[in-house]
C-alpha positions in Angstrom: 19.9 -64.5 79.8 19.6 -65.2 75.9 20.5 -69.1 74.7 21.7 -68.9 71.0 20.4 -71.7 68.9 19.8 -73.2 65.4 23.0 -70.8 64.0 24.8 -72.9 61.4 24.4 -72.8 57.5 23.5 -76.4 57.4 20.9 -76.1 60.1 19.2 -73.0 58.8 19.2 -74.8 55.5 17.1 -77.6 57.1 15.0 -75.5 59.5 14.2 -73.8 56.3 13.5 -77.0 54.7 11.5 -79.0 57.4 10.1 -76.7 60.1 6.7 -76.5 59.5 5.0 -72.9 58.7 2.6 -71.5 61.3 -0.7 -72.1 60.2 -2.3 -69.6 58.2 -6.1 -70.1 60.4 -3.2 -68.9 63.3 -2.4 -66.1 61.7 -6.1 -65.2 60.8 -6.6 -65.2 65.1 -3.8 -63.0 65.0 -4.9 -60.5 62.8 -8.1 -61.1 64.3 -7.5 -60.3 67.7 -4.9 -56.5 66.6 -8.3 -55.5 64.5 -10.5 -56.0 67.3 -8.3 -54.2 69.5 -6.3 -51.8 67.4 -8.0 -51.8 64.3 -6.6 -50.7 60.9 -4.8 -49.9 59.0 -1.7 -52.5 59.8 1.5 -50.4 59.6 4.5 -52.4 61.2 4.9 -55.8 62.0 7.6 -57.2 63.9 8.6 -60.8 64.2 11.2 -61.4 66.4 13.4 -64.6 66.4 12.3 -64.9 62.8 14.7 -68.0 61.8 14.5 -68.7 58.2 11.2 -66.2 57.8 8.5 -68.4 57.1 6.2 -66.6 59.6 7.4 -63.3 58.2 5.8 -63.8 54.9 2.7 -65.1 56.2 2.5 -61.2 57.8 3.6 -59.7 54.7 0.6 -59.3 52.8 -1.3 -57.7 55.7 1.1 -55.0 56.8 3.0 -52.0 54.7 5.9 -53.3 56.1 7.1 -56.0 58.3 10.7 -56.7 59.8 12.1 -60.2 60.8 14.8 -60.1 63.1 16.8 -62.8 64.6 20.7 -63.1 66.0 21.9 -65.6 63.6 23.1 -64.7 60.0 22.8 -68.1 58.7 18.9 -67.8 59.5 18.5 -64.3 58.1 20.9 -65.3 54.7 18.5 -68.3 54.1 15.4 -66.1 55.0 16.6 -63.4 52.3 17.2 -66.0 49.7 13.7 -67.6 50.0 12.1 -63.8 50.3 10.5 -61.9 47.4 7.9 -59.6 48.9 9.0 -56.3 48.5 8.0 -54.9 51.7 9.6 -57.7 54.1 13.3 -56.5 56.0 15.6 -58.3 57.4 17.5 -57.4 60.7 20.3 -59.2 62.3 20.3 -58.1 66.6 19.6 -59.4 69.9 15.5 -59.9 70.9 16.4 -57.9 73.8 17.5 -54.8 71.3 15.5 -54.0 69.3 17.2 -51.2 66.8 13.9 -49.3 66.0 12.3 -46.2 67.3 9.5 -46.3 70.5 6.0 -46.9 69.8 5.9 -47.9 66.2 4.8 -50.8 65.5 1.3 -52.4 65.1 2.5 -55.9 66.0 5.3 -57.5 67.7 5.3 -61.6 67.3 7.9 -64.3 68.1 6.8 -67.6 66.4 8.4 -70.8 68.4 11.7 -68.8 69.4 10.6 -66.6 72.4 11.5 -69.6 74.8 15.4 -69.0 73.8 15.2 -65.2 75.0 15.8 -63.6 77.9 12.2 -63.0 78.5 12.0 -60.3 80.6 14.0 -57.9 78.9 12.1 -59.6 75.9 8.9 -58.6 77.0 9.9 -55.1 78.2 11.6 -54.6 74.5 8.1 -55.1 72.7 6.3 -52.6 75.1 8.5 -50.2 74.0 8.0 -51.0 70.3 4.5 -51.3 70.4 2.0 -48.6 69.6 -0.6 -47.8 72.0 -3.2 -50.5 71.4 -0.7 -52.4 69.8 -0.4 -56.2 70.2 2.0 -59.3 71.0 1.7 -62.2 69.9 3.7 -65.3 71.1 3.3 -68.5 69.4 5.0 -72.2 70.1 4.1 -75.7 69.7 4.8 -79.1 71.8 7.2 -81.3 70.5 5.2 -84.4 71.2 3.8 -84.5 67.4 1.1 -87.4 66.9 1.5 -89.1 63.3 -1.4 -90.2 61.5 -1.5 -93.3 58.9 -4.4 -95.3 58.7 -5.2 -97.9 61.2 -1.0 -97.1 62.7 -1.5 -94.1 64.0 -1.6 -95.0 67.4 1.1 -97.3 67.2 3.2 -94.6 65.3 2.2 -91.8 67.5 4.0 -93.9 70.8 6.7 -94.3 68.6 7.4 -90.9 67.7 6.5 -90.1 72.0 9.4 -92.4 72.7 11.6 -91.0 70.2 11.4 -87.1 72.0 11.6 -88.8 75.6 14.7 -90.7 74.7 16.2 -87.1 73.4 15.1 -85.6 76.5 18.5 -85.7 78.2 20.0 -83.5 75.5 17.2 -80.9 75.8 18.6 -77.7 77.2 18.1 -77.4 80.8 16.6 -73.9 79.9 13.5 -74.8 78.4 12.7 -78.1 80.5 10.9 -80.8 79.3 8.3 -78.7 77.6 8.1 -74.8 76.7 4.6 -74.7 77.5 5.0 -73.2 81.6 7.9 -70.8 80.1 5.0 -68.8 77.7 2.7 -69.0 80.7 5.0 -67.6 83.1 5.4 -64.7 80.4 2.0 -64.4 80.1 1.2 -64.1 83.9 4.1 -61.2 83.9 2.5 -59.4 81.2 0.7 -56.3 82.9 -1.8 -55.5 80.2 -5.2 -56.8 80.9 -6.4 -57.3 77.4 -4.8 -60.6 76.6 -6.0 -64.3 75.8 -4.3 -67.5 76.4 -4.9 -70.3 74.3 -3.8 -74.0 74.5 -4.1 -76.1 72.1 -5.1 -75.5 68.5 -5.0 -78.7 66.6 -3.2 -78.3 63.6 -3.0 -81.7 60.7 0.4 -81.2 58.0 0.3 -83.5 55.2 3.7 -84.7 54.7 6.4 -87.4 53.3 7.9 -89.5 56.5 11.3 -88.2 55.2 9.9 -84.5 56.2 9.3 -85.6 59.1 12.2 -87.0 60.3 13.8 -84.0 58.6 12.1 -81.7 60.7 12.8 -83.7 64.0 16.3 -83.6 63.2 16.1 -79.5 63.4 14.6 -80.1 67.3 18.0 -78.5 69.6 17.6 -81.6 71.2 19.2 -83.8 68.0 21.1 -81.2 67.2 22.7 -81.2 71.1 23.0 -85.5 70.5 24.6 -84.7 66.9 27.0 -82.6 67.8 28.1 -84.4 70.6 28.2 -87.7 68.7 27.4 -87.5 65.0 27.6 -91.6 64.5 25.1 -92.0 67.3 22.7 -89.4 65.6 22.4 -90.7 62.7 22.1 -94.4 64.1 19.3 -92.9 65.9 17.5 -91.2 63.5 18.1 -93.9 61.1 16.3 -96.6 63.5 13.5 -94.1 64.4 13.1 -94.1 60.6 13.1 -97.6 59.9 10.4 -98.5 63.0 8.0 -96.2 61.6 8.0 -97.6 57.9 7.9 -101.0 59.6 4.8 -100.2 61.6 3.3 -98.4 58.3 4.3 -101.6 56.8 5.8 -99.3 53.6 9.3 -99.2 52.4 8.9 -95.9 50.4 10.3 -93.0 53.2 8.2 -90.6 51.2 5.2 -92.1 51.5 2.8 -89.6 52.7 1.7 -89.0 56.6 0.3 -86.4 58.6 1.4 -84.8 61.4 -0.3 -83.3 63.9 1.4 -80.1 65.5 -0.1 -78.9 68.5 0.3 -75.0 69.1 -0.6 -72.9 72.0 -0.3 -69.2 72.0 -1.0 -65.7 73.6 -2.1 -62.4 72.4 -2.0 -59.1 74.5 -3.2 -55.7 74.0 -0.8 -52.5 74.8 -3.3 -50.2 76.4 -4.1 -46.8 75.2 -1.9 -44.1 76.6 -3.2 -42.2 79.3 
């Protein structure tokens, strides 16, 4: 079964806004890895659960054409607004139907949304899609972010690990505590027996504190604690906020930190037809 998620204006505004972009040495593995097996030319590309595109564009310039999908309108309007390449498309349907013809495409990705899908139809959807020696490519990252800031950063980095564990109880019960075993358990099903795992490329993002809190507050987790109580959401976020320019010992919430995302991912070859 499919969860929907991250559907309103206002949140696709801010996902747009905060979530950070994958990074582009993630994309080179990527690209990488389809060459080695596939190689080119690039054709389609595929991204699945696309949100507000920012992996999409990052594809753009090394396919003739790539296509994000995803189920929400509000993600897709915000993508098409912030899009200019001419060879991106936007689809609005369900990651478990696909609307395009077998065997086409060159790539099929789903960056930090695969975990929402039901992820065996998922995963049966993109064999069909893919070419022969075609690849997937799945891509999350842990929500326990470590911040950086001189001689703080180990002070602020337990700080931001208490903030996610005190959201944990409005984490949906569909993804657990952490995404991580879901994207193994899809990789373990995948039949092909070209394929990589990898866990955990290291990734620092320069950032003002006020992007970060931004981007926390796009977690489904806040948004599960803001809808249910908005006052209490913001009190929360608000204090979160506060203890870390305390610790930093700044006033200024756009003073400059860096986060450090951790990603894991795996790529998979579609074997060659018989």
């Amino acid at each position: 079964m499919a969860h929907r998620r991250f559907e309103g204006k206002e949140h696709a505004a801010s996902y747009q806004r905060y979530r950070v972009s994958p990074p582009q040495e993630l994309i080179t593995e990527i690209l990488g890895f389809l060459e080695n097996m596939k190689g080119r030319p690039f054709d389609l590309a595929v991204d699945v659960g696309c949100g507000s595109g920012q992996g999409t564009l990052l594809l753009a310039p090394h396919f003739t054409q790539v296509i994000g999908t995803d189920i929400s309108p509000a993600q897709l309007e915000v993508a098409l607004a912030n899009s200019s390449a001419p060879n991106i498309f936007y689809r609005q349907c369900p990651a478990e139907e696909l609307p395009f013809a077998d065997g086409g495409a060159d790539l099929v990705t789903s960056m930090t949304a695969a975990h929402w899908f039901d992820r065996p139809r998922f995963l049966q959807e993109a064999d069909r899609l893919l070419k022969p020696r075609g690849c997937l490519a799945l891509i999350s990252y842990t929500l326990d972010m470590d911040l950086e800031y001189g001689q703080h950063s180990h002070t602020l980095t337990d700080i931001c690990h208490q903030f996610y564990k005190n959201l944990l109880p409005f984490r949906s019960g569909h993804i657990g505590t952490t995404t991580v075993p879901l994207y193994k358990q899809m990789y373990d099903s995948c039949p092909y027996p070209d394929k990589e795992w990898h866990e955990c490329l290291r990734m620092r993002s320069p950032m003002p504190l006020s992007g970060y809190i931004g981007m926390v507050e796009t977690f489904s987790s806040y948004q599960a604690l803001l809808k249910q109580d908005p006052v209490e959401a913001h009190k929360f976020s608000q204090a979160f906020r506060n203890r870390l320019l305390s610790v930093m010992g700044e006033s200024n919430p756009d003073t400059e930190i860096t986060v450090v995302v951790k990603y894991f991912y795996w790529l998979a070859c579609k074997p060659a037809a018989a």
